[in-house]
C-alpha positions as CSV (number, residue, x, y, z in Angstrom):
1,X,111.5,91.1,79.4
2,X,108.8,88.6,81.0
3,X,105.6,89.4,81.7
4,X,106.2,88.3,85.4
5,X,109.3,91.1,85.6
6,X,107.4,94.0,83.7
7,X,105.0,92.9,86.2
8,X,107.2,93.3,89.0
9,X,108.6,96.3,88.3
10,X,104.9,97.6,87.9
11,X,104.1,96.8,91.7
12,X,107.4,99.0,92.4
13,X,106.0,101.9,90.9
14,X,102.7,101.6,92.9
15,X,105.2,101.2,95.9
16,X,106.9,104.5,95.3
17,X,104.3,106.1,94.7
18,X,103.2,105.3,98.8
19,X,106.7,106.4,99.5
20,X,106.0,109.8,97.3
21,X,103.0,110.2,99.5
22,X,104.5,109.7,102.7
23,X,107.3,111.9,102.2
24,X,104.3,114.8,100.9
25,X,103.1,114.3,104.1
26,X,105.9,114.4,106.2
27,X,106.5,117.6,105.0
28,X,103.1,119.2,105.0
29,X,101.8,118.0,108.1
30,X,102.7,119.7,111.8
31,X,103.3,117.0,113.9
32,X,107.0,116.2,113.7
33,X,106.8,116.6,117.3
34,X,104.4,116.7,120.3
35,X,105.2,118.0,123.5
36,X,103.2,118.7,126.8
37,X,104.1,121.7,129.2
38,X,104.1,122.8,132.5
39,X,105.0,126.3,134.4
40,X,107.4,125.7,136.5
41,X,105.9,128.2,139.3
42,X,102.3,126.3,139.3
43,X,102.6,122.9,137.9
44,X,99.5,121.3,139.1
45,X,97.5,124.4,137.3
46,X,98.8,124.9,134.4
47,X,99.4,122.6,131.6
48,X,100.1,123.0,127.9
49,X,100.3,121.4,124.3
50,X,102.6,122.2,121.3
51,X,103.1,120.3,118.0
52,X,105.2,121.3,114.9
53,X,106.4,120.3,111.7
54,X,109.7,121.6,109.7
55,X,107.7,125.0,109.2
56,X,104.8,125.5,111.2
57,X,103.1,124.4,113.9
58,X,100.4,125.2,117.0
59,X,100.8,125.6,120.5
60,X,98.0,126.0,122.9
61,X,98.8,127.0,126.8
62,X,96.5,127.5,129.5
63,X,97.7,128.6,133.2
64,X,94.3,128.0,135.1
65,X,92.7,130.6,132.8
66,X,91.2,128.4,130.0
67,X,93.4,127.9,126.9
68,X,94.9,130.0,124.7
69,X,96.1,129.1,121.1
70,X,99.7,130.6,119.4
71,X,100.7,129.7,116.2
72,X,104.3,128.6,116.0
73,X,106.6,130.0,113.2
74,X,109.5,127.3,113.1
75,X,111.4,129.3,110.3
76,X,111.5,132.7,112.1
77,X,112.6,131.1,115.6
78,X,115.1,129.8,113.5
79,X,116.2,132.9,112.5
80,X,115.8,134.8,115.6
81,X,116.4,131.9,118.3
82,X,118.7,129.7,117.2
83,X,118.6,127.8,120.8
84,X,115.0,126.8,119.3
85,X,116.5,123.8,117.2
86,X,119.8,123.3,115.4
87,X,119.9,125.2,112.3
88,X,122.0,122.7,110.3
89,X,120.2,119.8,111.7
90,X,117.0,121.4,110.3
91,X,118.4,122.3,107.1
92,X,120.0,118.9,106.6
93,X,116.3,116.8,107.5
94,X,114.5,119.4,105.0
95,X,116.7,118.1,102.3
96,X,116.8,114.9,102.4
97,X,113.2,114.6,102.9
98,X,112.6,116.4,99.1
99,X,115.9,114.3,97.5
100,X,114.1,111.5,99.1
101,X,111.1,112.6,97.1
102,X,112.5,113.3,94.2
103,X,114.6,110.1,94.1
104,X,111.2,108.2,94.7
105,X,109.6,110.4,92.2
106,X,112.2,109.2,89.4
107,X,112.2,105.1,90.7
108,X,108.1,105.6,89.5
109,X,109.2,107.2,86.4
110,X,111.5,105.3,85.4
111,X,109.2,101.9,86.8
112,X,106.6,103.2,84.2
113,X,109.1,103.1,81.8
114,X,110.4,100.0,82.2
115,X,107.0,98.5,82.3
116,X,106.0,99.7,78.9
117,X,109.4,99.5,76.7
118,X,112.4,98.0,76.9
119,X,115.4,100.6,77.2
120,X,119.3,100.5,77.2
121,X,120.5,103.6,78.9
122,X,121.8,102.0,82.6
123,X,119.6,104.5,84.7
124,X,116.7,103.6,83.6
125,X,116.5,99.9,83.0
126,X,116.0,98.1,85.6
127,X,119.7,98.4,86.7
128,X,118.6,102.0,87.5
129,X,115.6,101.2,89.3
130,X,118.1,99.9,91.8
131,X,120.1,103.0,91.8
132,X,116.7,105.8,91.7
133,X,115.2,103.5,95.0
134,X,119.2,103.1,96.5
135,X,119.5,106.9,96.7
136,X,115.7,107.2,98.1
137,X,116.8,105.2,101.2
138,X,119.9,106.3,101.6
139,X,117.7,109.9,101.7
140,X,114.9,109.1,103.9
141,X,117.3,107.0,106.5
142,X,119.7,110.4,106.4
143,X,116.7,112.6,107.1
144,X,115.5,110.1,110.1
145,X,118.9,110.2,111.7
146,X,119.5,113.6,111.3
147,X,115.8,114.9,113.3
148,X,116.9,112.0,115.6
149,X,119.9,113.8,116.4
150,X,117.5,117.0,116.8
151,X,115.1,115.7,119.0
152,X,118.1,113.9,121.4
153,X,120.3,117.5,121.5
154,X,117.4,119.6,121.7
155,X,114.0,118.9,121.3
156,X,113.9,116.7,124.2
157,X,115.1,119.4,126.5
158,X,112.9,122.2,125.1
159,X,110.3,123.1,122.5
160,X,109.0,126.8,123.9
161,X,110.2,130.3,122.6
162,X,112.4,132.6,124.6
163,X,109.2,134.4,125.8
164,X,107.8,131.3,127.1
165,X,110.5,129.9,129.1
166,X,111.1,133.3,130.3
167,X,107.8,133.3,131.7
168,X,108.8,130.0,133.5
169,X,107.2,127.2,130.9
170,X,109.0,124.3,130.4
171,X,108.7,121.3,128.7
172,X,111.6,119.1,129.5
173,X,111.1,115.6,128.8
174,X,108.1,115.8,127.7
175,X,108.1,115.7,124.0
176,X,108.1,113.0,121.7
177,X,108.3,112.5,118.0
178,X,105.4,112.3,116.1
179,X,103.4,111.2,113.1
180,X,104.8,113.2,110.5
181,X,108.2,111.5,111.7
182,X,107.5,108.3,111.1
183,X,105.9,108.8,107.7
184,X,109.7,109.3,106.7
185,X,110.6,106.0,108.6
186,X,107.6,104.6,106.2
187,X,109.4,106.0,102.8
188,X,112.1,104.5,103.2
189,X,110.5,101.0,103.9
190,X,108.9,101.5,101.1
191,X,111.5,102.4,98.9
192,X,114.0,99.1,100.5
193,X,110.7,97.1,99.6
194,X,111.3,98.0,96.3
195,X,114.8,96.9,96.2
196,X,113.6,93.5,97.6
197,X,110.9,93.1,94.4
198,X,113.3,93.9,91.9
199,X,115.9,91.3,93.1
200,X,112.6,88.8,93.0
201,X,111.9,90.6,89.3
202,X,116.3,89.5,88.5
203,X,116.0,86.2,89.9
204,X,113.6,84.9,87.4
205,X,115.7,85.7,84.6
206,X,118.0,83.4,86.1
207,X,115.8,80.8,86.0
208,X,114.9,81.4,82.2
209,X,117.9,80.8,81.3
210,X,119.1,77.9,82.9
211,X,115.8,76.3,81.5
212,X,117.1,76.5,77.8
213,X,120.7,75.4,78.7
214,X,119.4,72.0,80.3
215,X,116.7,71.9,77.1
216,X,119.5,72.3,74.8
217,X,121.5,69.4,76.3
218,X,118.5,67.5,76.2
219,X,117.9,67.8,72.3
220,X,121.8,67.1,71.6
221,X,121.8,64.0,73.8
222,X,118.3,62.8,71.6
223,X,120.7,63.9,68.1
224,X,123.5,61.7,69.6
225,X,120.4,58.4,69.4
């Protein structure tokens, strides 16, 4: 293997790396959506601001009063109000966010690898770098779909508990998806950027070996004199 594609294949493992981070992120920070709120009785006096992740999250509410901070168990109104969000939505964006990671997580391994010995076995020479980064996208792009779905049949219609909407909160149109969101979107760019180095990492084997095909010639045509 050249030194240009070991050198490659080292700039993918940096590369998945960022997409390991993002998709840590994703899932440990609480702002896969943010929402405002009004009370439907007193709009003009009341207003109120909730954020979440896929297991937590904060919302703070304020009806003329001054502002007053919940915590927002995602899990348990799961569980207990499954109007809250789609269950198998959830489920469904949860895993494909840590397959995503993990398939990142081997496309690094396996990029170390290949940058420091030569190998055989198909998933991890470079053949498999393709495949480890393939499955990462596919992962990431299933898990942005799927909370796309979530937010278009649910989230943008409500984000409250039962308690609050009962005491006339709502925050209809008035979400939007947020940071944690698009670190997703982020992994799998980062992951399809890897795809596009290693086809720049094949194509100069190509090269390579047309060079001693035409050099060959060459030296017959000379024997031939």
């Amino acid at each position: 293997m050249s030194y240009f594609k070991k050198g490659m294949i080292f700039i993918t493992f940096f590369v998945a790396c960022i997409s390991m981070a993002l998709l840590v992120a994703g899932l440990g920070t609480k702002h896969w959506v943010n929402a405002r709120a009004k009370r439907i009785r007193n709009p003009l006096e009341s207003d109120g601001k909730i954020h979440f992740g896929l297991f937590d999250g904060k919302k703070e509410l304020n009806v003329a009063y001054g502002w007053r901070t919940y915590e927002i168990d995602v899990i348990n109104l799961l569980k207990y109000e499954p109007e809250f969000l789609s269950y198998g939505f959830w489920i469904g964006t949860t895993t494909a966010v840590c397959s995503g990671l993990l398939f990142s997580g081997l496309s690094a391994l396996f990029a170390a690898i290949n940058t420091v010995t030569t190998t055989s076995r198909c998933r991890t020479k470079v053949i498999g770098l393709y495949f480890w980064n393939f499955l990462a996208v596919v992962s990431d792009v299933l898990a942005v779909c799927l909370w796309i779905a979530q937010f278009f049949l649910h989230i943008q219609y409500s984000v409250l508990s039962r308690e609050d909407r009962d005491n006339e909160w709502t925050s209809e149109h008035m979400a939007e998806l947020g940071y944690s969101f698009w670190f997703v979107v982020g992994a799998a760019v980062s992951s399809f950027i890897n795809i596009i180095i290693l086809v720049i990492a094949n194509t100069e084997r190509e090269v390579d070996t047309i060079i001693p095909v035409l050099e060959e010639k060459t030296n017959g045509a000379i024997m031939l004199y």
